[in-house]
Each structure stands twice: as C-alpha cells, then as structure tokens.
C-alpha positions in Angstrom: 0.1 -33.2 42.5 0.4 -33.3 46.2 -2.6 -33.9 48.4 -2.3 -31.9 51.9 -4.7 -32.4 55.0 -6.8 -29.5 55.2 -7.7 -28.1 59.1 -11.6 -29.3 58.6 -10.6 -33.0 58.6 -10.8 -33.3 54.7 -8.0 -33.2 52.3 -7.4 -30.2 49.9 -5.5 -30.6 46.7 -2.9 -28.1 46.4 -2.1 -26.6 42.9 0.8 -25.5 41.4 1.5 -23.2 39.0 3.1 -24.6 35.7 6.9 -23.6 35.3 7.9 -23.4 31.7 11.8 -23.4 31.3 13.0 -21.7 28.2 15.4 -24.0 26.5 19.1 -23.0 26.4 19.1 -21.1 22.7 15.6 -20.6 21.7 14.9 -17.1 20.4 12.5 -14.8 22.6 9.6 -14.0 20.1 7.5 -11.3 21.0 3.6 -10.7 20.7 4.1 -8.7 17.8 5.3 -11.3 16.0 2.3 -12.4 14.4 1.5 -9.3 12.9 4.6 -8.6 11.4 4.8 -11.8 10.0 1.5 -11.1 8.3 0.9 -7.9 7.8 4.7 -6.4 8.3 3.6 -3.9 10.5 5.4 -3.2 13.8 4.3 -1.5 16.8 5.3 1.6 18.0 7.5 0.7 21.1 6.5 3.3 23.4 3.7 6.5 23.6 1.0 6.3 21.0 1.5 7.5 17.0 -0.2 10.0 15.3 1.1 8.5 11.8 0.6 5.3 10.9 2.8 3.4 8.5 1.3 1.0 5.9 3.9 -0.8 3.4 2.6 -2.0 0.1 5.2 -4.3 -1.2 5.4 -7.0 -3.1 2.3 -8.2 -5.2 -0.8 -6.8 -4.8 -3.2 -10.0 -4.4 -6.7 -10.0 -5.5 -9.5 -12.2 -5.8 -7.1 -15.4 -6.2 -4.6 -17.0 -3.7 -0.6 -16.6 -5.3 1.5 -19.5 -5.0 3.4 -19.1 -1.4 6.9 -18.2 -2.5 5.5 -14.7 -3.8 6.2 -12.0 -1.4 2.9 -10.5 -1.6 0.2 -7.4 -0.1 -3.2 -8.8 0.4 -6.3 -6.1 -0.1 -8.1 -7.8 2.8 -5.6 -7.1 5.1 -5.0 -3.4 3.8 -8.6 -2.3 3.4 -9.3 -3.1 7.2 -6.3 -1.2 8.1 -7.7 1.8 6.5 -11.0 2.1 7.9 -9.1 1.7 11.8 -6.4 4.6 10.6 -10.0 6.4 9.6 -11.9 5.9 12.7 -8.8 6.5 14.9 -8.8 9.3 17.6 -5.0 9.2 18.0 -3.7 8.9 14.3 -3.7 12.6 12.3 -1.8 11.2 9.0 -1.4 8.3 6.7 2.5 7.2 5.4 2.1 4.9 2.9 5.5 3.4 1.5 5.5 1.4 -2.2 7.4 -1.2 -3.7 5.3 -3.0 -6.0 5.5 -5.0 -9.2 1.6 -4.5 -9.4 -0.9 -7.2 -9.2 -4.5 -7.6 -9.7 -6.2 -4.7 -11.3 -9.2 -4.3 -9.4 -7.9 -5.0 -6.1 -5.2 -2.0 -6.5 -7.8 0.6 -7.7 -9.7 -0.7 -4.4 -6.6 0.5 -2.8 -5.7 3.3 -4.2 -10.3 4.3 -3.7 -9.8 4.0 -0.1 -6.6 6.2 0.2 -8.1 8.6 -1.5 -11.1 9.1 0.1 -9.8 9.0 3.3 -10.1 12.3 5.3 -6.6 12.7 6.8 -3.7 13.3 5.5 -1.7 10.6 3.8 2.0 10.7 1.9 3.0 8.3 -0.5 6.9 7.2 -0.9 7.8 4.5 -4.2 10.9 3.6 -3.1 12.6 0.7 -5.5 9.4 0.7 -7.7 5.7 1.7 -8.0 4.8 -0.6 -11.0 1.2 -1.5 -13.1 -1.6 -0.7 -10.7 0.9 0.3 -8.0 0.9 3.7 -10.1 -2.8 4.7 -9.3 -1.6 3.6 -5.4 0.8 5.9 -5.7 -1.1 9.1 -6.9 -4.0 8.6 -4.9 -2.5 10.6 -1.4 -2.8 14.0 -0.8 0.9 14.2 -1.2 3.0 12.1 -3.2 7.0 11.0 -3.2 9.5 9.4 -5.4 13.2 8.1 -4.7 15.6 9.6 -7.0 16.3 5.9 -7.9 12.7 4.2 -8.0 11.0 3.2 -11.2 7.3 3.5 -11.9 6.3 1.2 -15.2 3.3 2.7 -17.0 2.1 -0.4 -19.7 -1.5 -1.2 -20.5 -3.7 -3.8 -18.9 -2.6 -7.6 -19.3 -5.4 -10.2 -18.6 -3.9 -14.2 -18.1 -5.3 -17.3 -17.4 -8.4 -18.4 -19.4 -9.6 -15.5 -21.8 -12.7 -16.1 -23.6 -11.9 -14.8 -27.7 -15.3 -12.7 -28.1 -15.1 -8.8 -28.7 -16.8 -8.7 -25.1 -13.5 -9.5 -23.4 -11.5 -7.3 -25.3 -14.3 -4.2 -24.6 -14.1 -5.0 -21.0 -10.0 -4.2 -20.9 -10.5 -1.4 -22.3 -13.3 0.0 -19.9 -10.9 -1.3 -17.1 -8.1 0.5 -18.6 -10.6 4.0 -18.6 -10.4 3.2 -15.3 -7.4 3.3 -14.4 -6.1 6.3 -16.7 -8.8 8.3 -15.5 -8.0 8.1 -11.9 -4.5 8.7 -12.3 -4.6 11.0 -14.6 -7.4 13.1 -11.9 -5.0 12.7 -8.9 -2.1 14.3 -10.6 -0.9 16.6 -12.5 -0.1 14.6 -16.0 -2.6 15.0 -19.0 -4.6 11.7 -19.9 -2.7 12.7 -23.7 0.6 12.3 -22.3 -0.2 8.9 -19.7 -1.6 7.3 -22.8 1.7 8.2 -24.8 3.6 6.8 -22.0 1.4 3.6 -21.8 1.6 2.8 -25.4 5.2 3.9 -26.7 7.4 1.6 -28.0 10.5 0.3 -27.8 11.1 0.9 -24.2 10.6 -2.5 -23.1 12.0 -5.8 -24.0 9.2 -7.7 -25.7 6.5 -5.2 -24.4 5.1 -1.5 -25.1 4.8 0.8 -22.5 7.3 2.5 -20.4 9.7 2.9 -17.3 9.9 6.2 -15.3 12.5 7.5 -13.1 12.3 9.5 -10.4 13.1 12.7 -11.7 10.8 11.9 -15.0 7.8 11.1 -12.7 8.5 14.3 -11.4 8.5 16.3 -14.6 5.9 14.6 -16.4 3.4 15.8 -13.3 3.1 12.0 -12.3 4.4 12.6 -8.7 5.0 15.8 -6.5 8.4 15.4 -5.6 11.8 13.5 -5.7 13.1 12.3 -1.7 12.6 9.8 0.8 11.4 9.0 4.1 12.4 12.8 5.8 10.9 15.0 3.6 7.8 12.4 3.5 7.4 12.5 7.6 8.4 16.7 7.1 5.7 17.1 4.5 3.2 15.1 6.9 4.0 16.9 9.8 3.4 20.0 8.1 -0.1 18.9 6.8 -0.9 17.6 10.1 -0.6 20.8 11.2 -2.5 22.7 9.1 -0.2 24.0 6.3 -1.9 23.8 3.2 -0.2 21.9 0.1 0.6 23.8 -2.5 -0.6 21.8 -5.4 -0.1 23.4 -9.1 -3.2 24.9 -11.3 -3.5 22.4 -13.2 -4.4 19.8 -11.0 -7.9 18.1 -11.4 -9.2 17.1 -8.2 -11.8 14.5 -8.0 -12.3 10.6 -8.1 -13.1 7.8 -10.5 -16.5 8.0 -12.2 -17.7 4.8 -13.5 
C-alpha cells in the first residue's frame, strides 16, 4: 500500500482495489452452482417462469441422514420449495418429474400431502421409475404422466433397522400401510381391491411379493392418466393454466388422506 501526500499537509493512504487473476484452466462456476448442486434446480436464464420444475429423484430421505454415496431427495428441501411455488405471484403451475426407488414412508406421504393440497395446477411425469412411496408422489397432481418405458413397483411396507417383536409394531405397519393405499387409491382412478392385489401378488418379484407396473399397465389399471413425456406434460399444463378443465373419469374419488 502506497502512502501519497495529501494537499492539507497530511498523508492519505491510497487503496486499491484487489485484482483477482483467474488461473489459466480453472472452470468459470456460476452463482447457481450451489443450488444445483443441492437441490438440482436450475434457473431460468432469462424472463421470469410461470412453471416451476421440481425433480424428485433418487431416494427420498426422511428423518435419518443416508450414507453420502446415495443420490438422494431430501423432504426439507422439497417442502420449502412448495410453499414459495404456493405463495408465488409469477408461477401458475407445478411440473413435478419422478425417478425414485422410494424411501422413507412418512417423509413421501409428506410429499405427496403438500402436492396435493396445493392450489395450482401441478403435472406429474415417472420417467425411469416411480417406485414404493414414490407411487403416492406420483398420483397426488391434478394430472398425472407415465413414460411408455418407466416402472412403478407397488409392494407393501418394509420397516429395517431395529424392530421391536411385540404385535404393536406389526399393527403400526399396517395402519401406515392404510395410509398409503388410501391416498393412492383416492387420487386415482384404481380400486383399493385391485392396489391391494397388486401389492400382495406373488411371484412377480425375485425374493419379494408385490409387483412392477409398466407404463401402459399404470395406465390401464387407473393408476396414472396417461402414457408420454415431457411435451404432453408442459401441453397438459399449459392447458390447465389456462383454464381448460381436466377431464377426469367418473369414477374418480376426490379427496385426501383421513387419518
């Protein structure tokens, strides 16, 4: 730092602004970067949205912290999102994209609550796979989507780690498990008869019961709306942004969870 001689007699230390030299190679990282390392959201690069996309990938992570080599969606990061998409002036619509192996129970019925009770429009689209609890996440939009090649497993509730061996334990899966078949089976179109049969059949899984559903099954058993991707998923968003109404068979049952 270089000291001048100021015109009042005295001395006046002149500063000078620090110069930092990228180094020959280093990659440019943008603001951004954060966020999509944490949340893998990206902004929009110019103008402001009126849909906003929320990925759900991975697996879903509850109460407990998963080792750091599983790619995984944390409900404290989703829920928040939710509520701002809510309370937003500028976003009309919801496009939530799946590809889940499942996860903690309560944590994806937390989920799958919020999108469902929100009061815009949201689109759901399993691509690769909607598995476990990623099948009430699914369901729970106003409008719901399913690649021709995506998978959605339908098994009954697993509990690991320590399990106390009193009838308790076993009564409180199956409470948790009314929980989940009555949510699906009240934000679509399949009959709790037939989710049940699909959840306890046989033979369709190597050392396990339940079963795998393809696109065009989901679709016929009344589990999802319709078979496509990404376009019709933005088209059918558009459209409900816009006011066209969703035509949604008779025998859908609208209404949430009661506990």
């Amino acid at each position: 730092m270089e000291a001048t001689e100021g015109t009042n007699g005295g001395t006046n230390e002149e500063v000078l602004p620090d110069v930092v030299k990228p180094q020959i190679g280093e990659p440019v990282i943008p603001g951004t970067a954060g966020i999509v390392k944490e949340l893998g959201q990206t902004a929009v690069p110019t103008g402001e949205p009126d849909i906003f996309c929320m990925t759900i990938i991975g697996q879903i992570e509850g109460h407990f912290v998963l080792p750091p080599h599983n790619k995984t969606t944390k409900y404290e990061h989703i829920i928040p999102q939710l509520v701002a998409a809510e309370q937003s002036n500028t976003i009309k619509g919801l496009l939530i994209i799946l590809n889940t192996v499942g996860g903690d129970v309560e944590a994806g019925l937390a989920i799958a609550e919020m999108i469902a009770s929100l009061s815009k429009p949201t689109v759901t689209v399993v691509i690769g796979g909607g598995h476990s609890i990623g099948v009430p996440i699914a369901v729970a939009s106003s409008y719901s989507i399913i690649a021709e090649s995506a998978t959605m497993t339908i098994h009954p509730i697993r509990m690991n780690g320590l399990v106390i061996g009193v009838p308790q334990t076993f009564e409180y899966m199956e409470r948790m498990q009314e929980r989940m078949v009555r949510f699906v089976t009240s934000h679509s179109r399949i009959s709790e008869q037939q989710f049940k049969d699909l959840m306890f059949r046989t033979g369709e899984l190597n050392r396990d019961i339940g079963t795998a559903v393809g696109g065009y099954d989901a679709v016929k058993y009344g589990l999802m709306d319709e078979v496509g991707g990404i376009g019709a998923a933005l088209s059918r968003l558009n459209g409900m942004i816009a006011g066209e109404m969703v035509q949604q068979p008779e025998q859908v049952n609208q209404g949430g969870l009661t506990q």
